[in-house]
Structures are given as C-alpha cells and as structure tokens.
DODOMAR-375928 format. One line per 3 residues: number of its first residue (from 1); for each residue x, y, z of C-alpha. Coordinates in nm, 3 decimals. Each point is the difference from the previous one (the first is absolute). Layout:
// residues N
NUM> X/Y/Z | ...;
END
This chain:
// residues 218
1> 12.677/8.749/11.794 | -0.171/0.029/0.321 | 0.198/0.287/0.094;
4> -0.054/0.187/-0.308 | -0.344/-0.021/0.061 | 0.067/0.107/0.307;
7> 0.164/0.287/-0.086 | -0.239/0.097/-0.245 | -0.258/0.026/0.198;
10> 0.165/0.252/0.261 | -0.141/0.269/0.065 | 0.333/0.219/-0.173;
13> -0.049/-0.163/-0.318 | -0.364/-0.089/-0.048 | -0.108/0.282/-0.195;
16> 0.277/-0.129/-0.284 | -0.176/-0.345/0.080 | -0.343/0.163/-0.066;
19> 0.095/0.128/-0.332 | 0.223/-0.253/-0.123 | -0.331/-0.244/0.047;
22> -0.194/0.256/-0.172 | 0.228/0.006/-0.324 | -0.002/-0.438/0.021;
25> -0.348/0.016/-0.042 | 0.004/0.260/-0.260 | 0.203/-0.225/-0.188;
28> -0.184/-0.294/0.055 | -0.302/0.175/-0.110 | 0.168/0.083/-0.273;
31> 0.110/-0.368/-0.098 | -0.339/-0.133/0.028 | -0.110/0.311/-0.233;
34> -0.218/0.189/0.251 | 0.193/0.316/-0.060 | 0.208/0.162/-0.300;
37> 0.347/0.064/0.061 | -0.025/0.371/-0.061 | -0.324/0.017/0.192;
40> 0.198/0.200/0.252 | 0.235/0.302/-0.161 | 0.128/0.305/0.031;
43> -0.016/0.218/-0.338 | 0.240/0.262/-0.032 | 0.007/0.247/-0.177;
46> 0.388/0.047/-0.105 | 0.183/-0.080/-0.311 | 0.239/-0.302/0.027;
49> 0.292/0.272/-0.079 | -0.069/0.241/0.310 | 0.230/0.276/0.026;
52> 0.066/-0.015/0.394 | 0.274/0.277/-0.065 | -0.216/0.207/-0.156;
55> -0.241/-0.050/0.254 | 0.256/0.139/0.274 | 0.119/0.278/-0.193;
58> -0.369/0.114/-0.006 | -0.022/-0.031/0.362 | -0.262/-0.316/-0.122;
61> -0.339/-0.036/0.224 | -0.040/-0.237/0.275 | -0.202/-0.180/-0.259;
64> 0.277/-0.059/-0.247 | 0.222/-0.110/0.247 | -0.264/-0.263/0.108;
67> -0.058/-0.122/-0.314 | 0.353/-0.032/-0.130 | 0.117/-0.214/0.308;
70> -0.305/-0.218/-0.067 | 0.149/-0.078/-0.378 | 0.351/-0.031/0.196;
73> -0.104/-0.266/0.147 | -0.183/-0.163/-0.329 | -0.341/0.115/0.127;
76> -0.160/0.080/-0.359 | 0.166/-0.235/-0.160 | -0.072/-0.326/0.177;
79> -0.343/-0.072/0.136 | -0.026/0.193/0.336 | -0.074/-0.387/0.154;
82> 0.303/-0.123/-0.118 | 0.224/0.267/0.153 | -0.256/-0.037/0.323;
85> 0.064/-0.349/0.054 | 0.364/0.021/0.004 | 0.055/0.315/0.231;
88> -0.257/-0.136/0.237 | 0.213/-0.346/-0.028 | 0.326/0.148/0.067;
91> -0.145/0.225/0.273 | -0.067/-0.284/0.182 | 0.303/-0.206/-0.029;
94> 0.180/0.309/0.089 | -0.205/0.065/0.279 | -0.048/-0.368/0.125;
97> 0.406/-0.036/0.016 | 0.075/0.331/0.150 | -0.242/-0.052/0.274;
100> 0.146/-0.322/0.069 | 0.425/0.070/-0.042 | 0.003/0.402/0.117;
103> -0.338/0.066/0.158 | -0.040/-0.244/0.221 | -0.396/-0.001/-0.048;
106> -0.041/0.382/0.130 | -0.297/0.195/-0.189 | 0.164/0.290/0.014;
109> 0.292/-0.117/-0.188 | -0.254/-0.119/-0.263 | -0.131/0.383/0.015;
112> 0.336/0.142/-0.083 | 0.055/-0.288/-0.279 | -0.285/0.087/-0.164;
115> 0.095/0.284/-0.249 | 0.316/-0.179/-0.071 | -0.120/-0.308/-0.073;
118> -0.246/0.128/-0.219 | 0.301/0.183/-0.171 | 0.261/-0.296/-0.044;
121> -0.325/-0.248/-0.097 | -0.093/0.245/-0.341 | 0.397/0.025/-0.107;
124> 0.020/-0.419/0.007 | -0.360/0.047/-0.144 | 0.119/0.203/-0.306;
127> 0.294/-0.222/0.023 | -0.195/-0.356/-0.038 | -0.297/0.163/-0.219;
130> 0.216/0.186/-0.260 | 0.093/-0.291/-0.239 | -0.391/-0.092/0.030;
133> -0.078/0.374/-0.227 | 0.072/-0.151/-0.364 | -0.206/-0.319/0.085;
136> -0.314/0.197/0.097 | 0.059/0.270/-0.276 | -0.025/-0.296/-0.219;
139> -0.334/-0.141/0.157 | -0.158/0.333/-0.043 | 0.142/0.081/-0.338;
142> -0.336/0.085/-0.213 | -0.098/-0.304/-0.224 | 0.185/0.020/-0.321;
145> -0.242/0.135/-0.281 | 0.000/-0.248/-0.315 | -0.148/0.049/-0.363;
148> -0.087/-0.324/-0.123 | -0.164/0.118/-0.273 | 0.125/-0.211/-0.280;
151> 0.103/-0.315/0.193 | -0.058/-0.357/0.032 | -0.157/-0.167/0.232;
154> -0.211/-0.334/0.131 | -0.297/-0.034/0.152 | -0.039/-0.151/0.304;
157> -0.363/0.039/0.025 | -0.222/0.045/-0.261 | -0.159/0.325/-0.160;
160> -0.231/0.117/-0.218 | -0.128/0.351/-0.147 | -0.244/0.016/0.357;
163> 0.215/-0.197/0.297 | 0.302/0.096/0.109 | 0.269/-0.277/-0.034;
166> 0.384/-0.010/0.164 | 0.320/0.003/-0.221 | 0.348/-0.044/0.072;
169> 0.289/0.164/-0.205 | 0.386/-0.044/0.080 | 0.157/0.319/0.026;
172> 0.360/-0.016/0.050 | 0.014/-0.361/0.140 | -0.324/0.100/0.225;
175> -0.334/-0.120/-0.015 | -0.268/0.265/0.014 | -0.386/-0.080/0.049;
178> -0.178/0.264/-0.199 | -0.383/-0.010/-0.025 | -0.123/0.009/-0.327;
181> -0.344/0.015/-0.235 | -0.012/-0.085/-0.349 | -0.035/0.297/-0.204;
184> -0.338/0.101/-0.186 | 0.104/-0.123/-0.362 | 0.075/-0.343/0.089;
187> -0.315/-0.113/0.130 | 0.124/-0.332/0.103 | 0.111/-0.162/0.337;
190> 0.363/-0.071/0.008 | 0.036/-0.318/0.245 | 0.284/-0.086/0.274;
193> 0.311/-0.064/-0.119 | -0.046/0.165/-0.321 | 0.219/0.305/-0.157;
196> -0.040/0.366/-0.006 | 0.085/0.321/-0.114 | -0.050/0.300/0.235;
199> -0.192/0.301/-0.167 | 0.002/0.239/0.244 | -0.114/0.101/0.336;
202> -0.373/0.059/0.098 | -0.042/0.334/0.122 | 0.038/-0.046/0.344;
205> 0.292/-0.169/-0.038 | -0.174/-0.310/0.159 | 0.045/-0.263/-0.264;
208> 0.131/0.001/-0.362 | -0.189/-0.096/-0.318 | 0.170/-0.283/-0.192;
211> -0.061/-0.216/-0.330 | 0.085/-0.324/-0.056 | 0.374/-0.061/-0.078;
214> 0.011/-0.117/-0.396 | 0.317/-0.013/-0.280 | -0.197/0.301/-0.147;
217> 0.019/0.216/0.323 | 0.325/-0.084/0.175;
END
C-alpha cells in the first residue's frame, strides 16, 4: 500500500493522481447530494443512428468527426461523468503500472505514454460502460403518462371541495399517490381511508377531482 502511494504521488503520474481525486470527490459530493449526477455533460447534437459513412463520403467537417467519436465512445449517451470517471481511472492504472514495469519512473516515458494511454483507457471505457446504456436509458425514460380518469382509489389524507388531500390508486400492481380535491357537486369532505372515484384532472394537471366511491357510482 505504501508503495502505491508512493507511486502515486511521483511526479510521472501525479497529474492522473490529481484528477482521479478530483472525480472521488465528485462522487462523494454526489452521494451526500451536493451535486446532480448530470450536473456536468456534454450535449451533442447527433442522432443516436449517425451515418459515419456518410459523413466520409462527404468529406465530413472536423466537427462531425469530433462529435461522432465522442458518441463512439458512449459520450451522449451516458452522463459525460460517468464516462469521465472511468477513462481518468484506467488512465491511471495504466499509467501507474507502465511507469513502474517498462518506464522505470522516467517522465519522459510518461510523455510518450500519454496519447496512448488516453487511447487504450476510452476502448476498455466503452468496453466496461456499454452494458451500463439500457440501465440509464431506463432512468431517464420520461414518466409514463396515466389517465385515471374513471378509477378507484383511497385516500390517504383527507379532502374536501377547498384542501387538497392525497390518494393512492393501484395501477398494474403499483401504487400511485395522486393528489386530489373533491369536486364542486359534492360539497362534502371525504375522510382517510375512505373510497373514491376519480372525475377528472384539474386543469393543470396538478390534482384530480373525485367523489365519493358509492354502489350507485362504481
């Protein structure tokens, strides 16, 4: 361990050092909820099915070759911290056991490494971070839109025509807390634990107006 350290801090690898800390604390702030995951990206502006062909037949701009190497290695479609964190991780194993087996500790050797390291570091990047693309497309996957208009639920707090009140309906073997408000025409409170039928939705889509649940209305 000591040597590790050791080797760490020397002088050939203690820029990787630098930023490997950098990305441990960006993490940690993240963990503790001092910073948002994506607070850090890269947006690019390139459809998922890029046409590198086309791009060459075209004689493509400097720009397009840029950007499609960037979604290459899953830039675009991973946060740009995730795909960070790894290259800067692998960078410095790379460069930590190079320096120590082939360089012998010589800067200049880690001068020369540098552009291949960075190189070999994004292919076991894309490599490690591909399988991760489903789970995040997932995560971000826009909240799925539900009409509940004509369901059942129970309060869990209690409303009234004038104060809001919480609701939960089970929508294929999920439970959903809706807010709701008693609509207009029933002018009475309906309490916790009690029955309801959803109406509709208010119009900004906020909360829903619901009636108490009765053999006449279900």
């Amino acid at each position: 361990m000591t040597e590790l350290i050791q080797a760490s801090l020397a002088l050939e690898n203690i820029i990787y050092t630098a930023l490997l800390v950098i990305v441990l604390l960006y993490w940690l702030s993240v963990i503790l909820g001092g910073l948002d995951m994506g607070s850090i990206d890269i947006d690019l502006d390139i459809d998922a099915d890029i046409d590198v062909d086309a791009d060459l037949d075209a004689g493509g701009s400097a720009d397009g070759w840029f950007a499609g190497a960037l979604h290459f290695f899953n830039f675009g479609k991973l946060p740009t911290m995730v795909i960070l964190s790894f290259t800067i991780l692998f960078n410095w194993m790379i460069n930590i056991l190079m320096n120590h087996y082939v360089g012998g500790g010589h800067l200049s050797f880690a001068l020369v490494l540098a552009i291949p390291n960075l190189f070999v570091s994004l292919v076991l990047t894309k490599i490690v971070t591909t399988p991760l693309i489903p789970v995040f497309a997932q995560l971000n996957a826009p909240e799925e839109k539900i009409n509940f208009t004509g369901m059942l639920c129970k309060l869990m707090v209690s409303a009234n025509t004038t104060k809001k009140g919480q609701a939960e309906v089970i929508y294929e073997n999920r439970s959903i807390l809706i807010y709701v408000k008693v609509d207009d025409a029933e002018k009475s409170q309906i309490t916790k634990g009690e029955q309801a039928v959803i109406l509709r939705p208010a119009e900004d889509a906020s909360y829903y107006y619901i009636r108490k649940a009765t053999e006449r209305n279900l």
